[in-house]
VOSEBA-385111 format. One record per residue (C-alpha): residue in one letter; x, y, z. Coordinates in pm, whole numbers, padded with zeros to 5 digits. Layout:
# residues N
+------+--------+--------+--------+
| code |      x |      y |      z |
+------+--------+--------+--------+
|    A |      X |      Y |      Z |
...
+------+--------+--------+--------+
***
This chain:
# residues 229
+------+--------+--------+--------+
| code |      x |      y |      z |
+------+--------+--------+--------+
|    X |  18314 | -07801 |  28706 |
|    X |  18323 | -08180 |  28826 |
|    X |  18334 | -08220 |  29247 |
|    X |  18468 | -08466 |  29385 |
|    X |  18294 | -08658 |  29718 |
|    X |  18499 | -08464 |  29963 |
|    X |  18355 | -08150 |  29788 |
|    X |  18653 | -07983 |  29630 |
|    X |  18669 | -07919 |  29290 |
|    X |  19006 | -08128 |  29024 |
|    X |  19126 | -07779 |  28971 |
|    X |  19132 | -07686 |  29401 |
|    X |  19252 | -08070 |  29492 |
|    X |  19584 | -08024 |  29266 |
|    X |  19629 | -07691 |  29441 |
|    X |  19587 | -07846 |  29802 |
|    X |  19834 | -08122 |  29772 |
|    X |  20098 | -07899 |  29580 |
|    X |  20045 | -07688 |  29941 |
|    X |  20032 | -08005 |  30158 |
|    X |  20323 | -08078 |  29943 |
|    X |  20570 | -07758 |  30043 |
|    X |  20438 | -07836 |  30408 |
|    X |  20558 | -08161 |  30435 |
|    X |  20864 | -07970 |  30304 |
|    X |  20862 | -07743 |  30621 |
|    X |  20803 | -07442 |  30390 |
|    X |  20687 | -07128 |  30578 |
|    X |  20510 | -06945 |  30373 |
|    X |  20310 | -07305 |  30295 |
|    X |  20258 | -07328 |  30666 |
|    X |  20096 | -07012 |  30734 |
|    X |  19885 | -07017 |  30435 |
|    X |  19713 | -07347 |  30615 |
|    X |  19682 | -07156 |  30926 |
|    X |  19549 | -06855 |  30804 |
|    X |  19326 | -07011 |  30593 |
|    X |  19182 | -07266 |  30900 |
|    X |  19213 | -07036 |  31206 |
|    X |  18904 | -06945 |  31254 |
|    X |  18711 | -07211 |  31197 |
|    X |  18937 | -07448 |  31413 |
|    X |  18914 | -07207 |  31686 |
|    X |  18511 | -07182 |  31637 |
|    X |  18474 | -07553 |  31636 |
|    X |  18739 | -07640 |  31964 |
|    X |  18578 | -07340 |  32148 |
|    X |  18182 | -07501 |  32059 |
|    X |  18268 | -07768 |  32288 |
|    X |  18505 | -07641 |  32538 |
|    X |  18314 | -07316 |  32566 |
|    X |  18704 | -07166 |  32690 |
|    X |  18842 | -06891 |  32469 |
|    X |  19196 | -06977 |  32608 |
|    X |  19137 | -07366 |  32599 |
|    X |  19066 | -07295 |  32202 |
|    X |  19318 | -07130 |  32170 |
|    X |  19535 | -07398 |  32294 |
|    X |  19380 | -07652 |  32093 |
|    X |  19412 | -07496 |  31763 |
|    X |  19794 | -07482 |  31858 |
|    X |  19783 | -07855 |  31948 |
|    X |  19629 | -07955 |  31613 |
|    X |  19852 | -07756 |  31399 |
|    X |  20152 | -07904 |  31605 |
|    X |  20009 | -08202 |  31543 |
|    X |  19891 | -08256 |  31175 |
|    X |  20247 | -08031 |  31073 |
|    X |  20460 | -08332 |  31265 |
|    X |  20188 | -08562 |  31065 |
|    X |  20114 | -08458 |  30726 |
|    X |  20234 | -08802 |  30591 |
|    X |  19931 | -08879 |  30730 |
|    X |  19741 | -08701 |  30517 |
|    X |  19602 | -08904 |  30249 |
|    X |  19407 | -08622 |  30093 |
|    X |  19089 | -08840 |  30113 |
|    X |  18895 | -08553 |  30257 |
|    X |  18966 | -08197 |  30231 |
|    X |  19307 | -08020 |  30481 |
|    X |  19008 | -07805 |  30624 |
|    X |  18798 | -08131 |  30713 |
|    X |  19092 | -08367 |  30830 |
|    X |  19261 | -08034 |  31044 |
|    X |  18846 | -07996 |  31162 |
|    X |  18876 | -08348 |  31264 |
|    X |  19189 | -08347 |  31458 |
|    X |  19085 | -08029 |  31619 |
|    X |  18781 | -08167 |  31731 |
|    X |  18914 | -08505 |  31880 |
|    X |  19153 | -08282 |  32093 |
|    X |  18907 | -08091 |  32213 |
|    X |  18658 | -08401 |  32293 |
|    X |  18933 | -08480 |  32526 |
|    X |  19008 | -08199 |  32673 |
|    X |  18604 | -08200 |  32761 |
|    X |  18590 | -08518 |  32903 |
|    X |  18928 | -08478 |  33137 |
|    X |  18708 | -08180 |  33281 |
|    X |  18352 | -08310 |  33235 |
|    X |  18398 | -08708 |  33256 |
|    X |  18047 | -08701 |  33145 |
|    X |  18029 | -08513 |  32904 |
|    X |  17854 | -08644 |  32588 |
|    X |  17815 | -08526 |  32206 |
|    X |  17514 | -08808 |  32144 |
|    X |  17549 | -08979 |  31830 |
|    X |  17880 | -08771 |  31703 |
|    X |  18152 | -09032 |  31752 |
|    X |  18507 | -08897 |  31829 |
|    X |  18698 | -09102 |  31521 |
|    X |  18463 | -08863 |  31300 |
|    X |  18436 | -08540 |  31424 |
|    X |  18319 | -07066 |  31349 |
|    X |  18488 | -06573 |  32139 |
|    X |  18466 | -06375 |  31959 |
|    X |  18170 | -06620 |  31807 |
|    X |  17998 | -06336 |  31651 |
|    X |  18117 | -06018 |  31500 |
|    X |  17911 | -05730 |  31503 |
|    X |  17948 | -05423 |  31266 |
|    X |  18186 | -05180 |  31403 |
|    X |  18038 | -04843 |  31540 |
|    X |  18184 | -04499 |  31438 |
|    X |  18459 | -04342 |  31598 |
|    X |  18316 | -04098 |  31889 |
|    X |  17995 | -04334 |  31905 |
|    X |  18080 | -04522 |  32225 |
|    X |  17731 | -04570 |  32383 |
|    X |  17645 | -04781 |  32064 |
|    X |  17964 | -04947 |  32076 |
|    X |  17899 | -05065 |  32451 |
|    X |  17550 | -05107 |  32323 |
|    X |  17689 | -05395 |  32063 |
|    X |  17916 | -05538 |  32301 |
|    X |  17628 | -05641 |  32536 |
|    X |  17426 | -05777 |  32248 |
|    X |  17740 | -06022 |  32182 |
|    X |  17766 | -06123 |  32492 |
|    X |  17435 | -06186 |  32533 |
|    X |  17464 | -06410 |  32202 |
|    X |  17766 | -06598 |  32294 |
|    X |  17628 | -06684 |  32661 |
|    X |  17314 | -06846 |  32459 |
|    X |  17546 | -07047 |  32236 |
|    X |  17743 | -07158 |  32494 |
|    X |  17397 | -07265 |  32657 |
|    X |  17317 | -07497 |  32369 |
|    X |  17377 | -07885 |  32430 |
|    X |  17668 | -07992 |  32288 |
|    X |  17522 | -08175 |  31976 |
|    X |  17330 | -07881 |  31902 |
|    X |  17618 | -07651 |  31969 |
|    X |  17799 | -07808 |  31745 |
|    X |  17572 | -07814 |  31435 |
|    X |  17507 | -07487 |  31481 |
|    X |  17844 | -07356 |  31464 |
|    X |  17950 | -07540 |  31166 |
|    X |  17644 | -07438 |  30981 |
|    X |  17558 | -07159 |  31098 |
|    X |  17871 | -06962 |  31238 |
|    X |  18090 | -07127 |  30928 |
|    X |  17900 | -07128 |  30652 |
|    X |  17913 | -07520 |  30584 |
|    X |  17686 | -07665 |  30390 |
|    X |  17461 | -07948 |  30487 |
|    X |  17669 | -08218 |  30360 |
|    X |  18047 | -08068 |  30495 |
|    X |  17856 | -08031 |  30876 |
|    X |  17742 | -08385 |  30825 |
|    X |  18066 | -08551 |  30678 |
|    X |  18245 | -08377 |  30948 |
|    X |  18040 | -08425 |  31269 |
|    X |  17948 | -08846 |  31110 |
|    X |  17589 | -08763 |  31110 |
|    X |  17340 | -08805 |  30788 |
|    X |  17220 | -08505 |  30650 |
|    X |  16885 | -08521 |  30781 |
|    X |  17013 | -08513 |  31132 |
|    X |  17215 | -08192 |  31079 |
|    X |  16870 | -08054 |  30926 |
|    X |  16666 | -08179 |  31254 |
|    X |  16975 | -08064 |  31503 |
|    X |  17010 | -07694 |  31323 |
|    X |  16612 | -07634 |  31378 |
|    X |  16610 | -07731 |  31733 |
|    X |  16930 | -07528 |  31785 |
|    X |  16768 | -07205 |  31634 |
|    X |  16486 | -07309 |  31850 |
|    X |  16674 | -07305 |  32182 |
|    X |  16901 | -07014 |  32059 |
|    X |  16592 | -06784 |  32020 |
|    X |  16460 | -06893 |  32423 |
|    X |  16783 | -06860 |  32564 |
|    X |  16849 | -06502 |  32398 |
|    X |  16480 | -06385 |  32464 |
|    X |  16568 | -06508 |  32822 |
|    X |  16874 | -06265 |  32865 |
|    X |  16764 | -06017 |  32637 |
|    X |  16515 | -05852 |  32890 |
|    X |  16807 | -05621 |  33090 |
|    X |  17001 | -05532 |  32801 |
|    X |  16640 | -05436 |  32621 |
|    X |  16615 | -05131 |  32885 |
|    X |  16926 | -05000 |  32750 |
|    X |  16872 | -04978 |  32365 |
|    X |  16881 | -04684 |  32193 |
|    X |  17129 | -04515 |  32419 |
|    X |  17191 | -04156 |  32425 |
|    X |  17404 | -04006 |  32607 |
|    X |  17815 | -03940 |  32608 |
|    X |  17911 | -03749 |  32340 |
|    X |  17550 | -03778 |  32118 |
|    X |  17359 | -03620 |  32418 |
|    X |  17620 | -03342 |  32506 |
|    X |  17658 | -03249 |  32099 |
|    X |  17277 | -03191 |  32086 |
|    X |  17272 | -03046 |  32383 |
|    X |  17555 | -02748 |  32276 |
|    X |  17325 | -02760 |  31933 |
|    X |  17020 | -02600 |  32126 |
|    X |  17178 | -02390 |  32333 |
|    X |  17357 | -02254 |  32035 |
|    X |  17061 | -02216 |  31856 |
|    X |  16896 | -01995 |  32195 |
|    X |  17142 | -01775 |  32137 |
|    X |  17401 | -01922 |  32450 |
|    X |  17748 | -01987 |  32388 |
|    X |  17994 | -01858 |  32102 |
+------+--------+--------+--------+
***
């Protein structure tokens, strides 16, 4: 099937402007299909450069507010997901430099621009050491992506975190594709120190056992030497 330059397909660009469509319309269900379908990675994106779950938060509101008061303005020369990335992004650039008035994303200019960042699997019920266990290890993740300079942060959460492709991480940040390549090495790079940095305490207390796992195998032998009903 044909793709067109913004990467969706005839068949998925008919069915995005007959949604922008009821939208514009004010239809509900229309509105929090859009949302629903975006949340995430808006929220991943605003919170890769403010690094604030609650500042994400509040910019994911913003840009709905905004593009839902704006959809005229949506010309559907890019996908909803990259023009709603876009706006998400500029409002958080802002929101960056009003706290950091130096803050800088390099080459990624503003007009152009996946915490929870990582989910782990969930443990068993009654398994709490591991869950505490899992916890740590996402911390310990998220505090090394947060460490990542911003151009580097960013890459890496569109690519990485979101699953975009090369050329989506590169349309949407205004880079070539050969800098998103270059960026998303030295990320994984950095990512690797700064978790082998922090890694060392929470190393100590792998393979826990204790709670409920030590005190089950603990009633287990003493059953089996003959103590207890």
């Amino acid at each position: 099937m044909q793709r067109t330059a913004a990467g969706l397909s005839a068949v998925a660009r008919t069915s995005e402007a007959a949604l922008v469509d009821r939208a514009r319309r004010r239809d509900e269900a229309a509105l929090r299909e859009i949302m629903q379908a975006n949340n995430r990675r808006l929220y991943r994106l605003a919170r890769g450069i403010l690094r604030s779950d609650s500042e994400a938060e509040d910019v994911v509101q913003e840009t709905y507010v905004r593009a839902f008061t704006h959809l005229d303005g949506f010309r559907g020369e890019s996908g909803l997901s990259t023009w709603l990335s876009r706006i998400a992004i500029n409002e958080a650039l802002g929101r960056a430099r009003s706290a950091r008035p130096h803050v800088e994303l390099g080459t990624v200019p503003e007009q152009a621009l996946e915490a929870q960042i990582i989910k782990f699997p969930v443990s068993p019920p009654g398994d709490p050491e591991r869950t505490m266990a899992q916890r740590e290890i996402q911390r310990v993740v998220e505090r090394a992506i947060d460490e990542l300079p911003d151009v580097f942060r960013m890459v890496f959460v569109a690519r990485v975190m979101e699953g975009m492709t090369i050329e989506e991480t590169a349309d949407l940040l205004g880079v070539k594709p050969e800098t998103v390549k270059t960026r998303l090495h030295r990320a994984r790079t950095m990512l690797r120190e700064n978790v082998e940095k922090e890694i060392g305490p929470v190393v100590m207390d792998a393979f826990p056992f204790a709670g409920r796992r030590c005190e089950r195998l603990t009633e287990a032998v003493l059953k089996r030497l003959g103590f207890g009903g």
